[in-house]
C-alpha positions as CSV (number, residue, x, y, z in Angstrom):
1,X,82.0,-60.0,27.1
2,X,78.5,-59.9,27.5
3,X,76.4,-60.7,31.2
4,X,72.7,-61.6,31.3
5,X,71.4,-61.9,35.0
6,X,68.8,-64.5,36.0
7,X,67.6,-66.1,38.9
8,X,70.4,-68.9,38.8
9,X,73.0,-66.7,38.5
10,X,75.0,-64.6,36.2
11,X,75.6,-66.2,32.6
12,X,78.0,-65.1,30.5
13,X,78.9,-65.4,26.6
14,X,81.6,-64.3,25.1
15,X,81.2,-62.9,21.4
16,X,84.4,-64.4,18.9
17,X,84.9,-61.5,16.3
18,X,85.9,-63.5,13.1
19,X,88.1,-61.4,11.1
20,X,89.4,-61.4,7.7
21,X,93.5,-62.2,7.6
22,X,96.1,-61.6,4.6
23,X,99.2,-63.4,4.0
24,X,101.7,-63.3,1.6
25,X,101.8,-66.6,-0.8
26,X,104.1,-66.8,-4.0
27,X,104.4,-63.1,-4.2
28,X,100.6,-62.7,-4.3
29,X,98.3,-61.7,-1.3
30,X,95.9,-64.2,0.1
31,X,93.1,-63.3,2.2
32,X,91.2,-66.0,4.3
33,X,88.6,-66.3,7.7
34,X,89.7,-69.4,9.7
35,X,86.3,-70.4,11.0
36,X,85.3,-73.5,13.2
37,X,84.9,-76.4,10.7
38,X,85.5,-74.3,7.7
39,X,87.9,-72.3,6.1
40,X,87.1,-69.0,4.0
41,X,88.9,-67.9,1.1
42,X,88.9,-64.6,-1.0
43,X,88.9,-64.7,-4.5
44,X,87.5,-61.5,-5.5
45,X,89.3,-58.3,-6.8
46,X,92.6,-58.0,-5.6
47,X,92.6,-61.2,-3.8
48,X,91.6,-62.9,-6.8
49,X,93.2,-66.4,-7.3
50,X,93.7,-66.9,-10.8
51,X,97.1,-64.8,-10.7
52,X,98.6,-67.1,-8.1
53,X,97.1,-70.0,-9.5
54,X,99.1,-70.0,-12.6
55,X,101.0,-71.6,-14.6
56,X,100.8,-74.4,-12.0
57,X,97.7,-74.1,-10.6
58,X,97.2,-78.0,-9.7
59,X,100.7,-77.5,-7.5
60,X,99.9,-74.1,-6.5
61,X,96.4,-74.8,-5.0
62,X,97.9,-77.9,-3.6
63,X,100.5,-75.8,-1.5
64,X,97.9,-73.2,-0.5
65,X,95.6,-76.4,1.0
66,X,98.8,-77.2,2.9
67,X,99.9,-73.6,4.1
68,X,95.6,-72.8,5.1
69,X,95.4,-76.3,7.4
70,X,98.4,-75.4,9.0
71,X,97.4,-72.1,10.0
72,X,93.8,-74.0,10.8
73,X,95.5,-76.7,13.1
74,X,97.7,-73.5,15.0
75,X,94.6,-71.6,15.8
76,X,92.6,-74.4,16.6
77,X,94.4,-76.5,18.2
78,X,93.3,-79.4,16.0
79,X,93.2,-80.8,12.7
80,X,90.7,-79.8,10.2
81,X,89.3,-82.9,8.7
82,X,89.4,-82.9,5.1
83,X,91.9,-84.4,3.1
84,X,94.4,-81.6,1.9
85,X,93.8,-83.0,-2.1
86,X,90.3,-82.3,-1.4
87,X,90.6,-78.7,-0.2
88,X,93.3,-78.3,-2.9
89,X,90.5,-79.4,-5.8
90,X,88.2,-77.3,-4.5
91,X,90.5,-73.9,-4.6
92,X,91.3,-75.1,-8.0
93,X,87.7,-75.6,-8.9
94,X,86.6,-72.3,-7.7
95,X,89.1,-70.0,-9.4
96,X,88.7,-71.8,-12.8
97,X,84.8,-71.8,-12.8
98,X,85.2,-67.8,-12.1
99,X,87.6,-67.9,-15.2
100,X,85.1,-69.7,-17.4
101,X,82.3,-67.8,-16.5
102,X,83.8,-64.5,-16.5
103,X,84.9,-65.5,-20.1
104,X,81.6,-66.3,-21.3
105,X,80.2,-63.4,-19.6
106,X,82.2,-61.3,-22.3
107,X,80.9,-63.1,-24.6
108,X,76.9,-61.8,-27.0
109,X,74.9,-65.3,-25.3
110,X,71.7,-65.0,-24.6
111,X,70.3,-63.2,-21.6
112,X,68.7,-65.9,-19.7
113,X,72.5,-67.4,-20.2
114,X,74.0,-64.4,-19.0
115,X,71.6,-64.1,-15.9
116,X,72.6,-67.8,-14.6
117,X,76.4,-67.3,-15.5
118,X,76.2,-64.2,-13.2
119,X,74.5,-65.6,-10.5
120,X,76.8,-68.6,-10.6
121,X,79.7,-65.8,-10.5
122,X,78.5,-64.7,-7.5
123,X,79.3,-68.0,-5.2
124,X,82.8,-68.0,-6.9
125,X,83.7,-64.9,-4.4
126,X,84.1,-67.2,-1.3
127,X,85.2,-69.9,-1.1
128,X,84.1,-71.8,1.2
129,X,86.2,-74.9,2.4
130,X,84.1,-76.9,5.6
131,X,83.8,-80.1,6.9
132,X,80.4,-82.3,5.4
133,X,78.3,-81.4,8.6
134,X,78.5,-77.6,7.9
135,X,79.2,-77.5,3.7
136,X,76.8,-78.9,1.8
137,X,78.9,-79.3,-1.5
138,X,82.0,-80.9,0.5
139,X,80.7,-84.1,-1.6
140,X,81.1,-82.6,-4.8
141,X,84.8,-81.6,-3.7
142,X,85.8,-84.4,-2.4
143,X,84.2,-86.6,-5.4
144,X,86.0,-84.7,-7.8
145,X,89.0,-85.1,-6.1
146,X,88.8,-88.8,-6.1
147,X,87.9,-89.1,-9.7
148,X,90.2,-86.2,-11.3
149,X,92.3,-84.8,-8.4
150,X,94.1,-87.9,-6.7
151,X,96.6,-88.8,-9.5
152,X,97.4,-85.6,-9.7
153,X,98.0,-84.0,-6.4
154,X,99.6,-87.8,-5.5
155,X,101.8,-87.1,-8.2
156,X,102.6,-83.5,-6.6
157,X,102.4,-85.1,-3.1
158,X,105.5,-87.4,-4.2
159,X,107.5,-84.8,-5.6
160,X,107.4,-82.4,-3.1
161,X,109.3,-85.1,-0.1
């Protein structure tokens, strides 16, 4: 904890270390950084999601939605407001779009190509899962999850009661 005198008084601030955790999820390891509004996940190197994802990666990144908003509503003491289809599309979108360009990235395309797909593999690493007042592209997620996503994880939805 850190003290800063001035002529009112003594203020203090306390400094929140925000640290990476792991968890074990269908056999894999997960690691994620619970955050105020927004949710941080790994998917990079051994944490990569693509192994855990599949064969069922529309159920699987359904049920890791559910498992990361539970461990968000324990630690903060409140819900995080997003729906969990939408969180769910975006973990799927993610890990795929790193699949894709990693692909293409093996294969002779031209360098300007290769330049973009490597910059665009760059912001596959972290995932970043937050409300629309601190993520930007929470409208893209949630978009896709209404147009693509909702029949789908509905459908998952009603078979998992």
């Amino acid at each position: 904890m850190a003290s800063i005198t001035s002529e009112q008084g003594i203020i203090r601030s306390e400094v929140i270390v925000l640290k990476w955790q792991t968890i074990r999820f269908r056999g894999y390891w997960i690691r994620y950084r619970l955050e105020p509004q927004i949710i941080r996940v790994d998917n990079q190197g051994i944490y990569h999601l693509g192994k855990v994802l599949f064969p069922r990666p529309n159920r699987v990144s359904y049920e890791m939605a559910l498992l990361l908003k539970e461990k968000y509503e324990r630690r903060y003491k409140r819900p995080l407001y997003i729906k969990t289809s939408s969180i769910a599309t975006e973990i799927w979108g993610h890990t795929h779009l790193d699949i894709y360009y990693r692909a293409l990235l093996r294969l002779p395309i031209p360098t300007r190509l290769r330049q973009r797909y490597t910059n665009r593999l760059e912001s596959t690493k972290i995932i970043d899962i937050g409300v629309r007042a601190v993520d930007q592209n929470r409208i893209v997620w949630d978009i896709g999850d209404y147009v693509g996503g909702w029949f789908v994880f509905w459908l998952i939805r009603r078979r998992m009661r």
